[in-house]
C-alpha positions as CSV (number, residue, x, y, z in Angstrom):
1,X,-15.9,-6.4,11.9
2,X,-13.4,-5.4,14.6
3,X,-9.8,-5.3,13.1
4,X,-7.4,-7.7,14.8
5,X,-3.7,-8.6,15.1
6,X,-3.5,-11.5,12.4
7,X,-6.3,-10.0,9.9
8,X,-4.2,-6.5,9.4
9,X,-1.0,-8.4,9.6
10,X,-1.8,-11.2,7.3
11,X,-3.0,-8.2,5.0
12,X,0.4,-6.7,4.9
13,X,2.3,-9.8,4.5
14,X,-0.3,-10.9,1.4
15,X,0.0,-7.0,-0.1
16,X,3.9,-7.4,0.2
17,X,3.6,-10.4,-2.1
18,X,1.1,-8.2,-4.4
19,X,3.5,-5.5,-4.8
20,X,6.2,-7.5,-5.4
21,X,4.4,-9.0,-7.9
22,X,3.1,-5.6,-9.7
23,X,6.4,-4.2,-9.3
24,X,8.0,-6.8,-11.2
25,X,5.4,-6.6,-13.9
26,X,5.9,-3.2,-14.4
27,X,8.7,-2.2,-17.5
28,X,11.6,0.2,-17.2
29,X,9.4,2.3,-19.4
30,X,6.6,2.3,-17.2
31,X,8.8,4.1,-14.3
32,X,8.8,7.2,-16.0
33,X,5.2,7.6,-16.3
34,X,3.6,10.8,-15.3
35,X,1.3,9.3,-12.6
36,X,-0.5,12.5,-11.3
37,X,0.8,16.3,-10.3
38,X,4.0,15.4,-12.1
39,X,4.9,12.6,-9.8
40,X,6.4,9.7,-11.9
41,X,5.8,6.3,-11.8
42,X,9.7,5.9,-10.0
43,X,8.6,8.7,-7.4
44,X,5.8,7.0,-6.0
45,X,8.0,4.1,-5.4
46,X,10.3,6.3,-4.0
47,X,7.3,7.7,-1.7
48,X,6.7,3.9,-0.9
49,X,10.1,2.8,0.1
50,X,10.4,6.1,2.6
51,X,6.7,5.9,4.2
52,X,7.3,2.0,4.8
53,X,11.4,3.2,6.1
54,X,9.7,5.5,8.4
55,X,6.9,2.5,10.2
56,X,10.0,0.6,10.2
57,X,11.8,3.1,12.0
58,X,9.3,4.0,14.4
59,X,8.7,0.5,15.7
60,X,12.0,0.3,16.4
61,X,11.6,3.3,18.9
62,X,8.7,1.9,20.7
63,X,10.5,-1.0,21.1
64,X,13.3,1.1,22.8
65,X,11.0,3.4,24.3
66,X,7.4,2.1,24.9
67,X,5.5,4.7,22.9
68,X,4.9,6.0,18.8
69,X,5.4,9.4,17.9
70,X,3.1,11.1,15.9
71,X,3.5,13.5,12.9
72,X,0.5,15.5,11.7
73,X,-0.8,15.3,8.4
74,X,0.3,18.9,8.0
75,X,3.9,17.9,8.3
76,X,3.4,14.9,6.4
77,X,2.3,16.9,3.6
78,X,5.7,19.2,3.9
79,X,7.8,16.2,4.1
80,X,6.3,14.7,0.6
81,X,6.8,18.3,-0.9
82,X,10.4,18.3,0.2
83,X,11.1,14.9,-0.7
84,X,9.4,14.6,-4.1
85,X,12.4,16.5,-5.9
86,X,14.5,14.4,-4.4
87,X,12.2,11.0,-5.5
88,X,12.2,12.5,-9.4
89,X,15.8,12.5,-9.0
90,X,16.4,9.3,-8.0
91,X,16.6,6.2,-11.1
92,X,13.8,4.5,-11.6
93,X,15.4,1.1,-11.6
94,X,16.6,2.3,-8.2
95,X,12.9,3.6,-6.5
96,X,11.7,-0.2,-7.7
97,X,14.4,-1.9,-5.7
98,X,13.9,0.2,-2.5
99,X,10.2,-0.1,-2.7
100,X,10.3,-3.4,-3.1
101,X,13.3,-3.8,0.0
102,X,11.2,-1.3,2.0
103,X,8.3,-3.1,1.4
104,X,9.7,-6.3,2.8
105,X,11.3,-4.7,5.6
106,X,7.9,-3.4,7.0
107,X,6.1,-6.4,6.4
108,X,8.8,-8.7,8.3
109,X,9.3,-5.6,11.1
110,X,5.0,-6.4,11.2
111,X,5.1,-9.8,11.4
112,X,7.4,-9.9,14.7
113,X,5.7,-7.6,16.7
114,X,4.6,-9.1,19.9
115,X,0.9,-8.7,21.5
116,X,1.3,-5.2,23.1
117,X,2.6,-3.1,20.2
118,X,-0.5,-5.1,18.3
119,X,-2.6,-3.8,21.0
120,X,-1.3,-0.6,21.0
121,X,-1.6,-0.1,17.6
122,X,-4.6,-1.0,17.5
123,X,-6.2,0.6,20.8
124,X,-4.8,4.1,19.6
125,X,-6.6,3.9,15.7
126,X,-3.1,3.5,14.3
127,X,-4.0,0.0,12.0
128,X,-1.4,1.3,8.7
129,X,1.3,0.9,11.3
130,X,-0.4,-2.7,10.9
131,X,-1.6,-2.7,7.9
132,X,0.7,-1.4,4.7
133,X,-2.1,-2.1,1.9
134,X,-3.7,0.8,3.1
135,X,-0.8,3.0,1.1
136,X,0.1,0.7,-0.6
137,X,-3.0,-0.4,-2.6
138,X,-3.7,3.4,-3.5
139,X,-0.9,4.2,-5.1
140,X,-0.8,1.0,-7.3
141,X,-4.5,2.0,-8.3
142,X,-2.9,5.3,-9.3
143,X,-0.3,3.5,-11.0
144,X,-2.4,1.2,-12.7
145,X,-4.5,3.7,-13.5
146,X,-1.6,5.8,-15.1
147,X,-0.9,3.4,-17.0
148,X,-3.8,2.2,-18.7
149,X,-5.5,5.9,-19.9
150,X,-4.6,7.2,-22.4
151,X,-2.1,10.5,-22.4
């Protein structure tokens, strides 16, 4: 099945509503669970919050410039090394709120885009500038996961 503009979106907009709904489940305990490679529960909210600030922020600049930039995963990579310190740092309570803000940001950022950036999007292979689940879903899974095995 091809992907298309209201499938991914309407996936995003749903998986906002699911992560909401984790997050909210999850307790204050919970947030300081190891997760894996030392990353806490609170930091991969924190990684959350920033990936979903960044598709926020680069929609806005093709809507003032016409095109995406791209970052390779090899930077990507670097960026997450050099932020994780900074996401451990940062109180849980705190990473929970800004995933859940971020997460609503994206999705409402997603769900105004007109018919070319859709296009665009989707001509050029980019569909998790579409569709957040795709990050979203495998870090709750890791989350979950986490949380549920024993220690």
């Amino acid at each position: 099945m091809e992907p298309n503009e209201p499938t991914l979106q309407a996936k995003t907009k749903g998986g906002a509503a699911d992560l909401r709904s984790f997050l909210s489940e999850l307790e204050e305990a919970d947030l300081t669970a190891v997760v894996t490679g030392g990353w806490t529960v609170s930091a991969v909210l924190a990684h959350l919050a920033f990936w979903d600030r960044w598709v926020v922020e680069r929609w806005n600049s093709f809507q003032r410039t016409g095109s995406l930039d791209d970052l390779p995963d090899t930077i990507v990579e670097l960026i997450n090394a050099a932020a994780e310190p900074l996401w451990l740092a940062l109180p849980p309570a705190t990473a929970r709120v800004f995933a859940v803000t971020a997460s609503e940001s994206v999705n409402e950022t997603i769900q105004a885009l007109g018919p070319a950036a859709v296009h665009m999007a989707l001509e050029t292979g980019r569909l998790h500038m579409l569709d957040r689940t795709r990050h979203w879903n495998a870090h709750m899974t890791e989350v979950q996961h986490s949380l549920t095995s024993p220690a």
